[in-house]
C-alpha positions in Angstrom: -4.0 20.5 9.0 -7.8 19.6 10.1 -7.8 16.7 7.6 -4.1 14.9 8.9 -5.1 14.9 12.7 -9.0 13.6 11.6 -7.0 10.7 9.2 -4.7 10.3 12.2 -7.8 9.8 14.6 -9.6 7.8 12.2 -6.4 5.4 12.0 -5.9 5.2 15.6 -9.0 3.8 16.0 -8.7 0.9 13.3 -8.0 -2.4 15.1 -4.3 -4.1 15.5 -4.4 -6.2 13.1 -4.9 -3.5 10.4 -2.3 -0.8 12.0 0.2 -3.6 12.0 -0.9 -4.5 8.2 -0.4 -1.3 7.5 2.4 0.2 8.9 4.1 -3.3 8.1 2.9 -3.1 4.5 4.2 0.8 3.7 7.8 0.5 5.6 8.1 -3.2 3.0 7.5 -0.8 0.3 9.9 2.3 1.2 12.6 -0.4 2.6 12.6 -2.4 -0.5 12.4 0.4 -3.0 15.4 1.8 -1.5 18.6 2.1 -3.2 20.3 -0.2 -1.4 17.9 -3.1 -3.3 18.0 -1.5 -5.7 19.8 -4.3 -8.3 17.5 -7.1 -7.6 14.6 -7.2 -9.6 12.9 -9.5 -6.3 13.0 -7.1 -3.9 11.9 -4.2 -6.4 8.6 -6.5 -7.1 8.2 -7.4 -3.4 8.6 -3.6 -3.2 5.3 -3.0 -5.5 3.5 -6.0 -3.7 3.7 -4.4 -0.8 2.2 -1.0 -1.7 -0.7 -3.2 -3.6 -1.4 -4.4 0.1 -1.2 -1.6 1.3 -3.9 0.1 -1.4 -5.8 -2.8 -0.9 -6.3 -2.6 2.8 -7.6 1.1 2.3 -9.7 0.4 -1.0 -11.3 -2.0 1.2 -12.0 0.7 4.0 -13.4 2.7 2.0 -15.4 0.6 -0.4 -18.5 2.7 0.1 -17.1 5.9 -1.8 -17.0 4.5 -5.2 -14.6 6.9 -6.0 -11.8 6.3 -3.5 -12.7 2.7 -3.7 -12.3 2.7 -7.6 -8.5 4.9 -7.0 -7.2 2.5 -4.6 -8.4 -0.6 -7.1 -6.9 0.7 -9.8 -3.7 1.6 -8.1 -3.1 -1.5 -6.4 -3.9 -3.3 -9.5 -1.0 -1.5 -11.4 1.2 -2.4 -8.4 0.1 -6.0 -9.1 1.0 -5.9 -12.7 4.5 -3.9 -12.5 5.4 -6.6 -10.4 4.8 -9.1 -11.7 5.9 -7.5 -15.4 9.0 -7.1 -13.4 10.5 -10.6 -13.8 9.8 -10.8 -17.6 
């Protein structure tokens, strides 16, 4: 429980510009990857573009712990690739 409310402090004190990037990018994913999109391949790889933005954004926040940093990389980069392996 200590470690959500300090990740919940530590977010609320990120600037606007990266809660909105954020929040924007993880409700694309969930809304996208939902069932009701479900039979477009488009909005299944806008889907996994989003959640690369969103692993992105926090790779980059925490690029000095090689190990998250190196997670989040790897992660987003197989977002990257399912979506655009997606369309072929």
């Amino acid at each position: 429980m200590m470690r959500i409310k300090f990740m919940l402090k530590q977010f609320l004190k990120e600037p606007f510009w990266f809660k909105l990037l954020i929040i924007t990018s993880l409700v694309g994913s969930i809304l996208f990857s939902s069932s009701y999109f479900s039979g477009n391949e488009y909005f299944q790889s806008l889907s996994k573009l989003s959640a690369a933005i969103f692993f992105t954004a926090y790779g980059l926040k925490f690029r000095y712990n090689r190990i998250v940093f190196s997670i989040f990389t790897v992660v987003a980069a197989l977002c990257i690739y399912l979506s655009i392996t997606a369309f072929f």
